[in-house]
C-alpha positions in Angstrom: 48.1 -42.7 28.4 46.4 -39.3 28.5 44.0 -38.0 26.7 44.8 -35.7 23.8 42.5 -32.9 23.5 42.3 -32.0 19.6 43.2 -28.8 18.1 41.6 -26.5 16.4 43.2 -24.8 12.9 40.8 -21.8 13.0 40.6 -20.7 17.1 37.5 -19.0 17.7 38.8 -16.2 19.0 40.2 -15.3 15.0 36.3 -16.1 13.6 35.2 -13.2 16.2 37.4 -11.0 14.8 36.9 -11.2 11.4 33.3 -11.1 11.8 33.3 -7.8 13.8 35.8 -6.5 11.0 33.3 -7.4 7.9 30.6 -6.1 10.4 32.5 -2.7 10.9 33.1 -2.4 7.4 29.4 -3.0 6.5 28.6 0.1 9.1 31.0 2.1 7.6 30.1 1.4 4.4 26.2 2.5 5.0 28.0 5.6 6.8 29.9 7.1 3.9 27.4 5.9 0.7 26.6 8.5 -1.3 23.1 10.1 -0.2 20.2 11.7 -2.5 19.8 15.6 -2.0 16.1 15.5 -0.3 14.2 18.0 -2.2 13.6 21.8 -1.0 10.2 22.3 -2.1 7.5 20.1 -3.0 3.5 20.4 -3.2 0.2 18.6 -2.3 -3.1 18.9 -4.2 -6.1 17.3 -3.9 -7.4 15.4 -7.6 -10.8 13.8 -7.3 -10.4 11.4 -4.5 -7.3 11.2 -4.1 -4.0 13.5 -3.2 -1.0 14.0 -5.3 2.4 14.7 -3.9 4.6 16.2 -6.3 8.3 17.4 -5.9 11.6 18.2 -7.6 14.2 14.7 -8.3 17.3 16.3 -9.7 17.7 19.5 -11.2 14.8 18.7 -13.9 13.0 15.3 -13.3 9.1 15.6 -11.4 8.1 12.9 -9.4 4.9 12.3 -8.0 3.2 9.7 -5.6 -0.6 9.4 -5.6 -2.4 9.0 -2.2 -6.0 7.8 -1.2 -5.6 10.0 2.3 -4.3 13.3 2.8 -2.5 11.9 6.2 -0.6 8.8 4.3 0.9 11.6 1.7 1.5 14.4 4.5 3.4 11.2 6.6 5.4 10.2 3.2 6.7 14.1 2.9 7.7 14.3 6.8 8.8 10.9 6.8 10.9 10.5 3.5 11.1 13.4 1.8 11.8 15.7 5.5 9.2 18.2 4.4 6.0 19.7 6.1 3.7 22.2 5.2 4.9 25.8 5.3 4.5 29.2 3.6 5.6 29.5 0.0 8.3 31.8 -0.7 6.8 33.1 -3.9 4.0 33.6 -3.4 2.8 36.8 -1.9 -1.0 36.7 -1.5 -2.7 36.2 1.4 -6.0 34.6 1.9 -8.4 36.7 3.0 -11.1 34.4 3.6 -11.5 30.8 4.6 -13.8 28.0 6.0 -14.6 24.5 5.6 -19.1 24.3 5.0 -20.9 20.8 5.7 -23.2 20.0 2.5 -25.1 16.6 1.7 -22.4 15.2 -0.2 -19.3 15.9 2.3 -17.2 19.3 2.7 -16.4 22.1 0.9 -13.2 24.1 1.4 -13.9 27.9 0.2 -10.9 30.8 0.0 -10.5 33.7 -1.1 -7.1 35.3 -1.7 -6.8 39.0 -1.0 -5.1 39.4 -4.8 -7.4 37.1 -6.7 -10.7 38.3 -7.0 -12.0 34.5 -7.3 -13.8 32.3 -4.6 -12.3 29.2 -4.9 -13.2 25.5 -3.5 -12.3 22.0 -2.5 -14.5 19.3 -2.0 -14.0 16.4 0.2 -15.4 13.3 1.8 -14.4 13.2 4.8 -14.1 16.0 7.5 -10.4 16.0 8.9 -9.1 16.4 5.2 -10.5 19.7 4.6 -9.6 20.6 8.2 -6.0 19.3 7.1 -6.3 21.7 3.6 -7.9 24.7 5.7 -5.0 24.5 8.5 -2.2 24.6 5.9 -3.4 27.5 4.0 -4.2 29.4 7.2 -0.9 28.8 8.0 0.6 30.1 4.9 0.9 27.4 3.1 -1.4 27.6 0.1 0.1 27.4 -3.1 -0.6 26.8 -6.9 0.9 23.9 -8.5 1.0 22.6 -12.3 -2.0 20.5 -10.9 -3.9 23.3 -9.4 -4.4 24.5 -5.6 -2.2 22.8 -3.3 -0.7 22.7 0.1 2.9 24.4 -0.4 5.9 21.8 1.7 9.1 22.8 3.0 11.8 21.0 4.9 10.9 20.1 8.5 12.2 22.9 10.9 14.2 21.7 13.9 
């Protein structure tokens, strides 16, 4: 008497395809959701110790993330909001004057605008942030903010 090999309802072959089909659908899915309009503008600024990054949500809704480093907020912007520091479109006053002086307590950022007849300053505790403040507003980006002076962002250039 041979042996009968048993039979399967559901062949494997069917399981396959109808997990590549939900799989495919999941892609496609994630491909065509409905994405949020990354914001145009937004602005850094430098409150005590720590940095707040502020930018448009929606046509009138402000939202802000606080950050104890000026790197994690400028790696937040490029990363998830696709903005960088660049020069502010409304604004239209140079600086004049800038550098970044050692004293006991840490570093002082000091401006001047060639508009403004004010000398203005930053303080900071550590070095590379007021390097990271006097780099973005020799570059253009300087920029007042409902906060105060801030680094001005833009979308990422590619």
């Amino acid at each position: 008497m041979a042996k009968q090999i048993p039979r399967f309802r559901f062949p494997l072959w069917r399981g396959a395809l109808w997990l590549s089909l939900i799989l495919e659908l999941a892609v496609i899915g994630y491909l065509i959701r409905p994405r949020l309009p990354l914001p145009s503008r937004a602005f850094l600024v430098k409150v005590g110790p720590e940095y707040v990054l502020g930018w448009r949500k929606g046509e009138v809704e402000v939202e802000t993330a606080t950050y104890k480093k000026v790197d994690d907020a400028l790696l937040f912007a490029k990363k998830e909001l696709n903005l960088e520091p660049g020069r502010n479109p409304f604004l239209a006053d140079d600086m004049e004057r800038i550098w970044v002086r050692e004293t006991s307590s840490g570093f002082v950022l000091m401006w001047k605008t060639v508009n403004l007849q004010h000398l203005n300053e930053l303080t900071f505790s550590r070095e590379y942030e007021a390097k990271a403040f006097e780099a973005a507003f020799r570059s253009g980006a300087y920029s007042t903010s409902p906060l105060g002076h801030s680094v001005n962002l833009i979308p990422v250039r590619r």
